[in-house]
VOPAVEX-400142 format. One record per atom (N, C-alpha, C, CB): x, y negated, z; chain; residue number from 1; residue in three letters. Coordinates in Angstrom, 1 decimal. Glycine has a CB too. Example, Ala and Ser with C-alpha at 12.3 -4.5 7.8 and 13.67 -1.06 7.14 Angstrom:
! residues 2
R        x        y        z   unit   pos   code
R     13.2      5.7      7.8      A     1    ala
R     12.3      4.5      7.8      A     1    ala
R     13.2      3.3      7.8      A     1    ala
R     11.3      4.5      9.0      A     1    ala
R     12.8      2.2      7.1      A     2    ser
R     13.7      1.1      7.1      A     2    ser
R     12.9      0.0      7.9      A     2    ser
R     14.1      0.6      5.7      A     2    ser
***
This chain:
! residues 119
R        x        y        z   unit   pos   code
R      0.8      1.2      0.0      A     1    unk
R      0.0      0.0      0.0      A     1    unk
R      0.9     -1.2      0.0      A     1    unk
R     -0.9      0.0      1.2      A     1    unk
R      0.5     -2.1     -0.7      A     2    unk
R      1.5     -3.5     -1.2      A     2    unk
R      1.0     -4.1     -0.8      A     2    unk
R      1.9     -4.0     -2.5      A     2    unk
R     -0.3     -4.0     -0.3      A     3    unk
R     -1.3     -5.5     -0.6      A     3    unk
R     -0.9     -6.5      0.7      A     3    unk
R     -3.3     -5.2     -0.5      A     3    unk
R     -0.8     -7.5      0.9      A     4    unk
R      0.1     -8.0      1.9      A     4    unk
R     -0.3     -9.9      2.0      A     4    unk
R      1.8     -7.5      1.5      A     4    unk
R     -0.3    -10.1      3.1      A     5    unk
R     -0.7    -12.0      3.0      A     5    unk
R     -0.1    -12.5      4.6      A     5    unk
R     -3.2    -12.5      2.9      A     5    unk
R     -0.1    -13.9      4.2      A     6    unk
R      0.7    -14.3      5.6      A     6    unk
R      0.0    -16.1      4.9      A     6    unk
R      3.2    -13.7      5.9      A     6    unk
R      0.0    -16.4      6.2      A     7    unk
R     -0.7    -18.3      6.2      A     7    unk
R      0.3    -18.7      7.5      A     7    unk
R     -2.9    -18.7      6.8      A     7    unk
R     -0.1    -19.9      7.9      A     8    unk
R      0.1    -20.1      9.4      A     8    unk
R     -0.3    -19.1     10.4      A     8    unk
R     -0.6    -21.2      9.7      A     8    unk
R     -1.3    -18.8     10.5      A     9    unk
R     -2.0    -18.2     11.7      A     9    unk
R     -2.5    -16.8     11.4      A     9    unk
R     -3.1    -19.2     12.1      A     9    unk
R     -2.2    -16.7     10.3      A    10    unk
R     -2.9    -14.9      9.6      A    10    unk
R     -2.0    -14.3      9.5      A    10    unk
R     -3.6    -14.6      7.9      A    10    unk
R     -1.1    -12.8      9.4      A    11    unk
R     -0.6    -12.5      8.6      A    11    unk
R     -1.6    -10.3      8.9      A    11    unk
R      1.3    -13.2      8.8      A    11    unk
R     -1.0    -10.3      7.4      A    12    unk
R     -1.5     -9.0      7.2      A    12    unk
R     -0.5     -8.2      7.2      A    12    unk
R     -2.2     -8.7      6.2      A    12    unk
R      0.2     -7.9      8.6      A    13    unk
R      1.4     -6.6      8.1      A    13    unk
R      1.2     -4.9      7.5      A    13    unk
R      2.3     -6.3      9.4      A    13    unk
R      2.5     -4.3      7.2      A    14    unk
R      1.9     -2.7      6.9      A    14    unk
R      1.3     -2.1      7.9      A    14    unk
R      3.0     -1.7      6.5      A    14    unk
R      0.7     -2.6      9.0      A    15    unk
R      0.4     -1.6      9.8      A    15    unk
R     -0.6     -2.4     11.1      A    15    unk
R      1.8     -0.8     10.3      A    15    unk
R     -0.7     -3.8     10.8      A    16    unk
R     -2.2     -4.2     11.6      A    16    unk
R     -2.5     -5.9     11.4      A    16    unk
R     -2.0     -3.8     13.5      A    16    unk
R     -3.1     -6.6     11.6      A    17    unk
R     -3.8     -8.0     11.5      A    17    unk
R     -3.0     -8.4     12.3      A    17    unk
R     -5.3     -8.3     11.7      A    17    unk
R     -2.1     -9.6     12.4      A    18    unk
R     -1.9    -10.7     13.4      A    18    unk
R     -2.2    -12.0     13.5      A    18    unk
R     -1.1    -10.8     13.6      A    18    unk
R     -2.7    -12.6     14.3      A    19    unk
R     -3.7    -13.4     14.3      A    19    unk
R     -3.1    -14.7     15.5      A    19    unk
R     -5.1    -12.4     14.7      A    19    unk
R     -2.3    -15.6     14.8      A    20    unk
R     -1.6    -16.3     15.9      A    20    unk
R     -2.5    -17.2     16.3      A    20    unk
R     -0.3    -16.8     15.6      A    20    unk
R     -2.8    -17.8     17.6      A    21    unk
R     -3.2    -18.8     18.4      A    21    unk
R     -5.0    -18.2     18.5      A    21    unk
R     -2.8    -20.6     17.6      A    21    unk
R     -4.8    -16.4     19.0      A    22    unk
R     -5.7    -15.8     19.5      A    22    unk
R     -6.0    -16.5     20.7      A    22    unk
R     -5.4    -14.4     19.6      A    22    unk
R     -5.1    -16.1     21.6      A    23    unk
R     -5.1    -16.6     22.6      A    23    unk
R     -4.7    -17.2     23.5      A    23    unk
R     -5.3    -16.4     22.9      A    23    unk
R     -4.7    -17.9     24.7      A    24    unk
R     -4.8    -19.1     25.0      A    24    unk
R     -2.9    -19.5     25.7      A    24    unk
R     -6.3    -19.1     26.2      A    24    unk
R     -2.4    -19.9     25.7      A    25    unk
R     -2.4    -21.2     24.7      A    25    unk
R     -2.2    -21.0     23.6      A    25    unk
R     -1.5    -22.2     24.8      A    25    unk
R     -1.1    -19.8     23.0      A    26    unk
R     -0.6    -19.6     21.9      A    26    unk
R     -0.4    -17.9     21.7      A    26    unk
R      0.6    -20.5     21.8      A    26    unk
R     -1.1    -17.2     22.3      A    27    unk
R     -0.8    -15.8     22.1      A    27    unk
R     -1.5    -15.2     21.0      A    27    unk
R     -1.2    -15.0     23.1      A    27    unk
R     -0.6    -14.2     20.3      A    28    unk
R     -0.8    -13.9     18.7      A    28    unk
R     -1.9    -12.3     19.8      A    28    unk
R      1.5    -13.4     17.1      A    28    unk
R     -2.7    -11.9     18.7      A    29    unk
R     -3.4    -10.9     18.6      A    29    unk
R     -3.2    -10.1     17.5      A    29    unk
R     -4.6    -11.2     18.7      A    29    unk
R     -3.2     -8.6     17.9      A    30    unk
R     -2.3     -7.3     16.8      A    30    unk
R     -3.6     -6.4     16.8      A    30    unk
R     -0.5     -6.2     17.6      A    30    unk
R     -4.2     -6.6     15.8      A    31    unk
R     -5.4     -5.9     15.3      A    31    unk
R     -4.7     -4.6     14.2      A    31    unk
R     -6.5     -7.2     14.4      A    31    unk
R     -4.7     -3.5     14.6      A    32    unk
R     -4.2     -2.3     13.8      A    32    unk
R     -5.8     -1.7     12.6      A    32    unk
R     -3.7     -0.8     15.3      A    32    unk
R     -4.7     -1.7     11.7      A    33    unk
R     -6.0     -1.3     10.5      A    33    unk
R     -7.2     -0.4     11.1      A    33    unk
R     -5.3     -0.2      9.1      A    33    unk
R     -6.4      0.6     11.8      A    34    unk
R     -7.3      1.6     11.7      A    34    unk
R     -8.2      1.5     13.0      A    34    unk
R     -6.5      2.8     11.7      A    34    unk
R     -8.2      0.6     13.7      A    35    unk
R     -9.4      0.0     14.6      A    35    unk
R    -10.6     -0.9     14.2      A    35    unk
R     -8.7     -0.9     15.5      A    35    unk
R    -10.5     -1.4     12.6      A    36    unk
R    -11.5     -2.2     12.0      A    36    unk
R    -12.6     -1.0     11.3      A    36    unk
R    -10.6     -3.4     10.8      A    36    unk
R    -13.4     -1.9     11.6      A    37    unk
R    -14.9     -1.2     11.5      A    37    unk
R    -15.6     -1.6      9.9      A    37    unk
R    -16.0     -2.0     12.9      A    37    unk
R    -15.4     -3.0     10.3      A    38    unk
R    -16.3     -3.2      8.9      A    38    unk
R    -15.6     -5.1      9.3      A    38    unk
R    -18.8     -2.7      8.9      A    38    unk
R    -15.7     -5.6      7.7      A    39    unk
R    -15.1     -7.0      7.4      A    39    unk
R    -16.6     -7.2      7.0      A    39    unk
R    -13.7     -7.3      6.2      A    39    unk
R    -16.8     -8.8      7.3      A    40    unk
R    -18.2     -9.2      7.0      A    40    unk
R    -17.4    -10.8      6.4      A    40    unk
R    -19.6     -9.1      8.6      A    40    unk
R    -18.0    -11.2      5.3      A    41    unk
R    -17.2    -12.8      4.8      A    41    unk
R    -19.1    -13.5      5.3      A    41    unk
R    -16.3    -12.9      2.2      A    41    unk
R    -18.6    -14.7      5.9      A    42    unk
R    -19.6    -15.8      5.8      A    42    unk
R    -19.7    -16.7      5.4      A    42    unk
R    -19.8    -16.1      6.4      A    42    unk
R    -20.1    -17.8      5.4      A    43    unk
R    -20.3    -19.0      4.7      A    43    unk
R    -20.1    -20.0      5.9      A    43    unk
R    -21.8    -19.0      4.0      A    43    unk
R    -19.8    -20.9      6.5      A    44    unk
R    -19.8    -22.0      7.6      A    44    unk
R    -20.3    -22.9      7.0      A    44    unk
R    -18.6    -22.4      8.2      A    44    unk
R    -21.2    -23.8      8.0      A    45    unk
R    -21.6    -24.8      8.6      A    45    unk
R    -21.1    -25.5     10.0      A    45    unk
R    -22.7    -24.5      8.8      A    45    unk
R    -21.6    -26.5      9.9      A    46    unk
R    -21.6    -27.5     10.8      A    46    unk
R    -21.6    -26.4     12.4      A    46    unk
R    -23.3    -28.7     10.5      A    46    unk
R    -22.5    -25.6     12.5      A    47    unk
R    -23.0    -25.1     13.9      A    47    unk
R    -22.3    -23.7     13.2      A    47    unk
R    -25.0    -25.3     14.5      A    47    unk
R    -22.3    -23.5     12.3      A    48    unk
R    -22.1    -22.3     12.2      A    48    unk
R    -20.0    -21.6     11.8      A    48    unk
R    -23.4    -22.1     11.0      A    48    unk
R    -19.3    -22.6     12.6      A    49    unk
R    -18.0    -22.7     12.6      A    49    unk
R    -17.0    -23.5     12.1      A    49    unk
R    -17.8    -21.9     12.2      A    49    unk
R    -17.6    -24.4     11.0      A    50    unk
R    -16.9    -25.5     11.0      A    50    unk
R    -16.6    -26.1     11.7      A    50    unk
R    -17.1    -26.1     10.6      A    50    unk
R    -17.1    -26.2     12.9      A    51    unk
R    -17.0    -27.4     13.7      A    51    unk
R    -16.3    -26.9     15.4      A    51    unk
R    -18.6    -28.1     13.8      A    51    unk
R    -16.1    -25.8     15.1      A    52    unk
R    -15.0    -25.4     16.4      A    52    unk
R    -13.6    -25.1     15.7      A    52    unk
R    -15.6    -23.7     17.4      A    52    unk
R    -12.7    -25.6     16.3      A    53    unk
R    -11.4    -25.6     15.9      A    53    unk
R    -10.6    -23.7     17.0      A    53    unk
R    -10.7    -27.6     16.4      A    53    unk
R    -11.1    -24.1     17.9      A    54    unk
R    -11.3    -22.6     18.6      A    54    unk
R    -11.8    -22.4     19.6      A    54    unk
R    -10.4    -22.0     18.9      A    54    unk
R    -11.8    -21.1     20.2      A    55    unk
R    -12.9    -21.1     21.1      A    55    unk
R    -14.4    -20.0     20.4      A    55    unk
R    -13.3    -22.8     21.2      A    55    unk
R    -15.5    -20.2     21.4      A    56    unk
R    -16.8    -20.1     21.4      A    56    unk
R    -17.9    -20.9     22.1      A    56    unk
R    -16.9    -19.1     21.7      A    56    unk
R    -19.0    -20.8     21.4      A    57    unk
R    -20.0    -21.0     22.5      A    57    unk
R    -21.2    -19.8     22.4      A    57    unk
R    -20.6    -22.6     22.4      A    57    unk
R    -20.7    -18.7     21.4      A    58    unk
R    -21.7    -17.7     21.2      A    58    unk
R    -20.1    -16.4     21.8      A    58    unk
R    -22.5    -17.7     19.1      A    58    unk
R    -21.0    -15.6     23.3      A    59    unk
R    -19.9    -14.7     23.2      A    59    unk
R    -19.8    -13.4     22.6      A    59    unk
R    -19.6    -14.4     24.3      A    59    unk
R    -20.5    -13.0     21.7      A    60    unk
R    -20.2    -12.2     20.5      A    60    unk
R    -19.0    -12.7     19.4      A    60    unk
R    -21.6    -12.3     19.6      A    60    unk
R    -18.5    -13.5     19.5      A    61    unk
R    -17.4    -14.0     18.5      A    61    unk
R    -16.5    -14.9     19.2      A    61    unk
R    -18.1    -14.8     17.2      A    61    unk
R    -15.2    -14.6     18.4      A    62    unk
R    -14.0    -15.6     18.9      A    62    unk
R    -13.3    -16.2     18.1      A    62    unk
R    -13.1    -15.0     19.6      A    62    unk
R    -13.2    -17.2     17.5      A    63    unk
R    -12.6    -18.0     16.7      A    63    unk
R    -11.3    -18.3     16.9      A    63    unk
R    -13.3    -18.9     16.7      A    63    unk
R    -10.1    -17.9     16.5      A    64    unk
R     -9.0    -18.1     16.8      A    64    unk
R     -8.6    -19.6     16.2      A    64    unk
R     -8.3    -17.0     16.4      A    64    unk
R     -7.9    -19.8     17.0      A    65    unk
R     -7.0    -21.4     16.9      A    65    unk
R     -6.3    -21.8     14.6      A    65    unk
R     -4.8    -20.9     18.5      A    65    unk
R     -7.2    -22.7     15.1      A    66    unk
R     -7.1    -23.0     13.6      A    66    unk
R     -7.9    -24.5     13.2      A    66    unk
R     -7.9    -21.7     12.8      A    66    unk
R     -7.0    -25.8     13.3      A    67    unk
R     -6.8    -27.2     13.3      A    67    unk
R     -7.6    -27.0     11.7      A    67    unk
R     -5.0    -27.9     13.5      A    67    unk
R     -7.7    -26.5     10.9      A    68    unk
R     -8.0    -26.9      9.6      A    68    unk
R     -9.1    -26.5      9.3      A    68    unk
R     -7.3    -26.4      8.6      A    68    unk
R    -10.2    -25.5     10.2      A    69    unk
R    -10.9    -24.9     10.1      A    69    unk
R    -12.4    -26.0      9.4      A    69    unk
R    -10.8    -24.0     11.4      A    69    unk
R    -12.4    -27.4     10.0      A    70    unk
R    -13.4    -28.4      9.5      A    70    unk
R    -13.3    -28.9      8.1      A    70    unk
R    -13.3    -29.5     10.3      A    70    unk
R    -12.3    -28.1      7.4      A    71    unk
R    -12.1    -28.5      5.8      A    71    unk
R    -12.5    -27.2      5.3      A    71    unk
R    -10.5    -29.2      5.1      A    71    unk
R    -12.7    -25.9      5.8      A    72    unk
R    -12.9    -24.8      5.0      A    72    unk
R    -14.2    -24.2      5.3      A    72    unk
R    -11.9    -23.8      5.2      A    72    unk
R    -14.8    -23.6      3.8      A    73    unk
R    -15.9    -23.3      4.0      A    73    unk
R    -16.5    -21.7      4.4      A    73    unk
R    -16.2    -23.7      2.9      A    73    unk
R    -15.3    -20.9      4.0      A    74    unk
R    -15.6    -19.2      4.7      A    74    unk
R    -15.1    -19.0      5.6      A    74    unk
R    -15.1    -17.9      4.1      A    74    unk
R    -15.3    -17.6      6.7      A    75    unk
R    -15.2    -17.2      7.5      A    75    unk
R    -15.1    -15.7      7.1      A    75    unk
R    -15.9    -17.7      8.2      A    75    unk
R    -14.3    -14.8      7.7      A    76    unk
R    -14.3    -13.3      7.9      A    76    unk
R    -14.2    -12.6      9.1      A    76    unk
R    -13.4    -12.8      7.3      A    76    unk
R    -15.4    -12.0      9.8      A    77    unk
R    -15.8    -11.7     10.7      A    77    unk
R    -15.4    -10.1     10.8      A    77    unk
R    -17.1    -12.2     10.8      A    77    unk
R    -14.5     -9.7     11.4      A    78    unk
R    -14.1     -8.4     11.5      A    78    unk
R    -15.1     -7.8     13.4      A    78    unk
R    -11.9     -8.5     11.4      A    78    unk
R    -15.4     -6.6     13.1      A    79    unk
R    -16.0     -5.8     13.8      A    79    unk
R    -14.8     -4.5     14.2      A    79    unk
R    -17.4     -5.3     12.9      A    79    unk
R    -14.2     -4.7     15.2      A    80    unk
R    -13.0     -3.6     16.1      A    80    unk
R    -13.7     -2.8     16.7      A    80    unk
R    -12.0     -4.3     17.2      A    80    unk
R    -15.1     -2.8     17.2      A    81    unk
R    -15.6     -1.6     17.9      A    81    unk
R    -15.7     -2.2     19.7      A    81    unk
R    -14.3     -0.1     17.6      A    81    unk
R    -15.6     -3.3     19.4      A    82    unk
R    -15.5     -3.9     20.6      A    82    unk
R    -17.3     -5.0     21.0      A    82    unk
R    -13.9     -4.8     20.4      A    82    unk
R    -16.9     -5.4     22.2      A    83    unk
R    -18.3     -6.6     22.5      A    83    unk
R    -17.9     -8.0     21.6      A    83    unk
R    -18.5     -7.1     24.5      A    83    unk
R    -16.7     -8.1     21.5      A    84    unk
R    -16.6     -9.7     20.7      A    84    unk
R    -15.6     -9.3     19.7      A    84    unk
R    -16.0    -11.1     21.9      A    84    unk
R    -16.0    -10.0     19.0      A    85    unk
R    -15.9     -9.6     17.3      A    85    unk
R    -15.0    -10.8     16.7      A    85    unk
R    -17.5     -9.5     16.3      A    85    unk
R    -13.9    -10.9     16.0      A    86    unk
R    -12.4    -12.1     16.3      A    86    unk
R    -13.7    -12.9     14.7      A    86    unk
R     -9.7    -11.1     15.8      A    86    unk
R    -13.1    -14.3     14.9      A    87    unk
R    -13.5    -14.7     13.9      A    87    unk
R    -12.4    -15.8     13.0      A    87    unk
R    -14.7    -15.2     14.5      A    87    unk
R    -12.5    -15.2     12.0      A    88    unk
R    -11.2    -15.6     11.3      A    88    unk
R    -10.8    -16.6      9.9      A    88    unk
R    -10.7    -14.4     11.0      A    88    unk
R    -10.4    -18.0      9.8      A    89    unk
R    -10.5    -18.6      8.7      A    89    unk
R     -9.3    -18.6      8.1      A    89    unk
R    -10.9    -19.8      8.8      A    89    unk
R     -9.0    -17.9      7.2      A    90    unk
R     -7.9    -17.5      7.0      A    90    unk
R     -8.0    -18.7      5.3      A    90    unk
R     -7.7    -15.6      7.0      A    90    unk
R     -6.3    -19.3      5.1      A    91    unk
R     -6.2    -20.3      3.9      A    91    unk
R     -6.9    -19.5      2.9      A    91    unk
R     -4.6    -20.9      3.4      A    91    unk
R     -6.7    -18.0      2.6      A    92    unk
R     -7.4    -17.5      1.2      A    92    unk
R     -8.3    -16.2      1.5      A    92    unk
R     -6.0    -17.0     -0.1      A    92    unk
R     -9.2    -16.6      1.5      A    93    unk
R    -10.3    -15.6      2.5      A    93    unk
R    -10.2    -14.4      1.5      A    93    unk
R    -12.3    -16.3      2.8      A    93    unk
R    -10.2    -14.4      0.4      A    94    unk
R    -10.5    -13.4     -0.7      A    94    unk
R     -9.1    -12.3     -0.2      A    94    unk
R    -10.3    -14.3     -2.7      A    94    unk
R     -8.5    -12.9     -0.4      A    95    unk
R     -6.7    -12.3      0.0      A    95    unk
R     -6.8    -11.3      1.1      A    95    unk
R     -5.4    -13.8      0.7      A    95    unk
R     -7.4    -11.8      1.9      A    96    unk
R     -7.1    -11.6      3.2      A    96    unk
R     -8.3    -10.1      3.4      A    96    unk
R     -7.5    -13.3      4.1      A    96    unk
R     -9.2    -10.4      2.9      A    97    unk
R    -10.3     -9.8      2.8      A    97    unk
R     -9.9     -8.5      2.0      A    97    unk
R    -11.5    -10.7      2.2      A    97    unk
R     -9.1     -8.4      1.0      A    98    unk
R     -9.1     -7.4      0.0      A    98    unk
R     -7.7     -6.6      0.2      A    98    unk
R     -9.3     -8.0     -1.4      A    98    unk
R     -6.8     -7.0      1.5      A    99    unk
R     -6.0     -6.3      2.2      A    99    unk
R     -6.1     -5.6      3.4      A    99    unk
R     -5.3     -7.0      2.4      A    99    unk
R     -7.0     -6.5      4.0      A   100    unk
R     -8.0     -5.2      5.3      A   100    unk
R     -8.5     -4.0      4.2      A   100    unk
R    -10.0     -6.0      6.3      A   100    unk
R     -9.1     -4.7      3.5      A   101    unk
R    -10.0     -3.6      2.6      A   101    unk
R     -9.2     -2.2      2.1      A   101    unk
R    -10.7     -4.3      1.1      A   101    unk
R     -8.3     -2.5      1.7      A   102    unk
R     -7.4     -2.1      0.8      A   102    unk
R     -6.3     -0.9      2.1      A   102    unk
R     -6.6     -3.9      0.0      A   102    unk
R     -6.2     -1.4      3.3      A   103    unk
R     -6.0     -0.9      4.4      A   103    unk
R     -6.6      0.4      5.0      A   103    unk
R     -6.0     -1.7      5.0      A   103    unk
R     -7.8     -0.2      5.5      A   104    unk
R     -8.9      0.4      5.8      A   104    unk
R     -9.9      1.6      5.0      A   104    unk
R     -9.5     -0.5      5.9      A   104    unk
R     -9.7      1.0      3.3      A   105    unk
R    -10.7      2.4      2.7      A   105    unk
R    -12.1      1.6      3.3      A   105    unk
R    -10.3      4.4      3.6      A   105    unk
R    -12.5      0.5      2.6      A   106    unk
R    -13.9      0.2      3.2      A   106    unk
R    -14.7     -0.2      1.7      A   106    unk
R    -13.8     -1.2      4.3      A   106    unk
R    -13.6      0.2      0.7      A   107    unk
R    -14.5     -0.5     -0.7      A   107    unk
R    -14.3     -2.0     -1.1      A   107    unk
R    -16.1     -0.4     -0.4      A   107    unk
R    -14.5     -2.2     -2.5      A   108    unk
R    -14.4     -3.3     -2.8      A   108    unk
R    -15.3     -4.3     -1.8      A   108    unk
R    -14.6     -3.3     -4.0      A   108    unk
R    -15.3     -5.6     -2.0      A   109    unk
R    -15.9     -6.8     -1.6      A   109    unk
R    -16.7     -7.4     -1.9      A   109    unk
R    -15.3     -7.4     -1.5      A   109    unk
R    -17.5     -7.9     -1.1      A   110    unk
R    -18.6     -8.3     -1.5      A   110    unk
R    -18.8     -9.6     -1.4      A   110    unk
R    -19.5     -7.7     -1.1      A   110    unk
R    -19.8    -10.1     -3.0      A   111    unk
R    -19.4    -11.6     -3.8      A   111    unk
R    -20.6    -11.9     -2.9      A   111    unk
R    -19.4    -11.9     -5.9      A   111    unk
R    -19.9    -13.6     -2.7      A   112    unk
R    -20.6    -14.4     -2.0      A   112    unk
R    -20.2    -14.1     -0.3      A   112    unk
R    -22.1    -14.2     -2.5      A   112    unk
R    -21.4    -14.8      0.4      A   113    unk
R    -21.3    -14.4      1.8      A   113    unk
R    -22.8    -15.1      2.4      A   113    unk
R    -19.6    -15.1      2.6      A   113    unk
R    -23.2    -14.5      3.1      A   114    unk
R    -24.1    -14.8      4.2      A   114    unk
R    -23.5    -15.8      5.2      A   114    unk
R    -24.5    -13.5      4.9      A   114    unk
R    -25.1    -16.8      5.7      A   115    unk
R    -24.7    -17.9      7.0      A   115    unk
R    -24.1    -16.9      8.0      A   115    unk
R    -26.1    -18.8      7.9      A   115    unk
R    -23.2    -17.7      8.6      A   116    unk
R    -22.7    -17.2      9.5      A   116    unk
R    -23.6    -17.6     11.0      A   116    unk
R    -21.4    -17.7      9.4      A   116    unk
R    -22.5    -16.9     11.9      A   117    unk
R    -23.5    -17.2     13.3      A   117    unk
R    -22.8    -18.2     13.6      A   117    unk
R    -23.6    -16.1     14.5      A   117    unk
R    -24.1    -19.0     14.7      A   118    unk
R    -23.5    -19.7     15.9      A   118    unk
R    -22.0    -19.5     16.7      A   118    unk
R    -24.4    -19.6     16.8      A   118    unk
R    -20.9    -20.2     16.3      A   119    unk
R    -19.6    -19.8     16.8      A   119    unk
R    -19.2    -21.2     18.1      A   119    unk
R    -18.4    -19.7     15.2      A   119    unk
***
């Protein structure tokens, strides 16, 4: 598997998601392929994640640390099998999206995206 991406705060290594300024102040989070359930891409709004830079106010979802997040319009909501579900705006959502996939064995991707939730 080649498929591979790295931003500021994303990167996709051979062997799990890292996810810098998970948590608090600055701790990276190591999401292993084989703990992802299902990738869900959304659409943001105002209430619906644009507008938290990080954090929550819905505890089903966690929005990792990401200053740019009020200029971008997707989200990718990964499901680990857990109560809160990481919420992720990664610079090239497509990229990012089709390297979990591509990891995982979950199938191609699916065009467009659904509102997201309250984040």
């Amino acid at each position: 598997m080649s498929t591979g991406y790295a931003d500021r705060w994303i990167t996709c290594a051979p062997d799990a998601i890292l996810i810098r300024g998970y948590y608090f102040p600055w701790g990276t989070k190591r999401i292993p392929y084989g703990s992802i359930r299902s990738i869900r891409r959304v659409n943001m709004g105002a209430l619906t994640g644009r507008g938290r830079i990080w954090g929550t106010s819905n505890p089903r979802y966690w929005a990792s640390l990401d200053p740019c997040r009020p200029r971008k319009r997707t989200a990718l909501i990964l499901d680990v099998g857990g109560r809160v579900r990481p919420f992720l705006t990664p610079d090239d959502p497509a990229a990012v999206e089709a390297a979990i996939r591509e990891h995982v064995h979950l199938g191609p991707a699916t065009t467009g995206g659904g509102r997201g939730p309250v984040v």
